[in-house]
N, C-alpha and C positions, 0 to 999 in steps of 0.2 A: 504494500500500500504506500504510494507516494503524499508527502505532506502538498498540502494546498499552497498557493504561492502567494507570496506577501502581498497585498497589497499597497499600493504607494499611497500614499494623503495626496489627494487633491489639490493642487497649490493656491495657496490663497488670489481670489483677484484684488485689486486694490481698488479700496471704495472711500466713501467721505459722507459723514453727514454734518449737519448745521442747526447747531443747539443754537437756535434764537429766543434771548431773555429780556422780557419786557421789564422796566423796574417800575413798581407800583409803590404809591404809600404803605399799602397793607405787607408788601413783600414782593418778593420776584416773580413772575408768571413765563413758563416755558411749551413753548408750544410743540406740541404732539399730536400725534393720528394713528389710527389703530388700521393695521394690513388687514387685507383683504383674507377671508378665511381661507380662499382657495390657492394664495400665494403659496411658493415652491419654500421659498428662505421666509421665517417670523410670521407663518399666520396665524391669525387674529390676535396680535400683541402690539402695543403702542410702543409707536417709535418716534426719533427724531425724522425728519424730510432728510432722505440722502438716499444712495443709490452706487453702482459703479460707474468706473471710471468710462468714457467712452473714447475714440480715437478723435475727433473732432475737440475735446475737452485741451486738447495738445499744440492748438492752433487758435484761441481767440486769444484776444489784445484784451488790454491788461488796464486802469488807470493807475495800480499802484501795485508795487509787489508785497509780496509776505516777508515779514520780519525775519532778520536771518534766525534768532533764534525759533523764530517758528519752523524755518526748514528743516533744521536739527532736528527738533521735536519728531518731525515726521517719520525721518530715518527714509529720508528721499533725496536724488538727486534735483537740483530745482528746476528741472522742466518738468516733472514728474509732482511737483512738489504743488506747483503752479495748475496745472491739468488739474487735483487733489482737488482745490480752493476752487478752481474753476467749475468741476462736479457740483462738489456742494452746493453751489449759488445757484446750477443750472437746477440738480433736480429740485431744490427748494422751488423754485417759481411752477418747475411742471407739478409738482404734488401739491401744493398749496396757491398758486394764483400768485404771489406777492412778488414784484418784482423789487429784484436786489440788483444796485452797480455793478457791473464788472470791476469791483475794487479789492484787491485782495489785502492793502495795508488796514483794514482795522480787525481783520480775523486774527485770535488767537486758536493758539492747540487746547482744546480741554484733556483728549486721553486719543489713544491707539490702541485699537484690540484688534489679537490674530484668533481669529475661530477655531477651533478642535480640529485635530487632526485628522478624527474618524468622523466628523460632519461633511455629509456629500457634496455641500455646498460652504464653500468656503469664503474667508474674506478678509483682507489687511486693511481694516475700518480708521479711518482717522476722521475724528469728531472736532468739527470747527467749534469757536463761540464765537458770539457775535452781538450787538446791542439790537431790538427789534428795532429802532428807529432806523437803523439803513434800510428796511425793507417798505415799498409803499404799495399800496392797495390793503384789499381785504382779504384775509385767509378765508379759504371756501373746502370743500370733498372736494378728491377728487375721486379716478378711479384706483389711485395707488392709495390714497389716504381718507378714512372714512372719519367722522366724530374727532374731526381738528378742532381744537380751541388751544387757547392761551391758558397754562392750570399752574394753579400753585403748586409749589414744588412737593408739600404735603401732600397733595391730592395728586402726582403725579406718582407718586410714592406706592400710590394702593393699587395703581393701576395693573393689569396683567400685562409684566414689561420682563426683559431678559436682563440678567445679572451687567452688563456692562451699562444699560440705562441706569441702571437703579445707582451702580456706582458712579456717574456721569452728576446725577441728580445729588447723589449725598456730598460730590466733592463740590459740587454749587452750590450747595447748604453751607459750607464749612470752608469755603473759598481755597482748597486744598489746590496744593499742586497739580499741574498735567502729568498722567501715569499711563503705564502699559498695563493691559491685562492680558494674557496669552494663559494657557491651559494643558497642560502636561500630566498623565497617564492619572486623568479623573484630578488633579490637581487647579485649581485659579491659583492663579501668581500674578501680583501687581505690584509695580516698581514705579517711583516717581524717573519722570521723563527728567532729564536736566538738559 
């Protein structure tokens, strides 16, 4: 009897979302949307608007670049890094309506997470922040994001969200560093980004 042969891990693709935080008197408000039940990766689980990276993401103009220290953060070369910021901004308008400048100097890193090795679908997630005033219009559904609003970070809390939101969420609670979270033999590991 021959052994079954290894299988490889999937290699991550690279993706980006964009934690937009409203500052309110009462506290911060972050907007979220819960995936489609039928989606392939995270259904029916609130997330940030973000998505992968596409080939075209590698090619618009710019009015400002990202922070060097933010490139660091990324653990990207900066065309790659740029494309990142690029993503973000773009899926944010197609899931939620709101249009954001092609600006990438006021994005920071909040965290990076690399998905399980044994998850079919894989992803090398880098999560922008951002102030909701760069964004104008009205967040709306779309068909990628259902029950979008602006939620306080308590009330984001309760929601049905995957360990890297919730970590996202509690380091905006606590104004904590930008960190990795990657995942090793049933293992979470997270390390502050420097």
């Amino acid at each position: 009897m021959t052994a079954a042969p290894a299988v490889r891990p999937v290699r991550p693709r690279d993706a980006a979302s964009l934690v937009l935080l409203r500052h309110m008197a009462a506290g911060p408000r972050v907007l979220m949307g819960r995936r489609p039940a039928r989606s392939r990766f995270a259904p029916d689980v609130f997330v940030f608007p973000g998505g992968r990276v596409d080939r075209a993401d590698f090619d618009q103009p710019v009015a400002g670049a990202l922070a060097e220290a933010c490139v660091r953060r990324m653990a990207a070369e900066p065309r790659l890094a740029a494309a990142l910021a690029t993503a973000a901004l773009r899926e944010t308008t197609e899931e939620t309506g709101l249009i954001l400048p092609a600006d990438h100097a006021p994005l920071t890193v909040a965290a990076r997470a690399i998905t399980p090795t044994n998850s079919p679908v894989r992803f090398h997630a880098r999560f922008f922040l951002a102030d909701a005033e760069l964004a104008q219009g009205e967040a709306a559904d779309s068909s990628e994001l259902a029950d979008l609003a602006w939620r306080p970070l308590d009330e984001a809390l309760r929601l049905p969200i995957y360990d890297i939101t919730e970590a996202v969420l509690r380091s905006l609670q606590t104004s904590a560093p930008p960190f990795l979270m990657t995942y090793r033999a049933g293992t979470t590991r997270v390390r502050p980004l420097v």
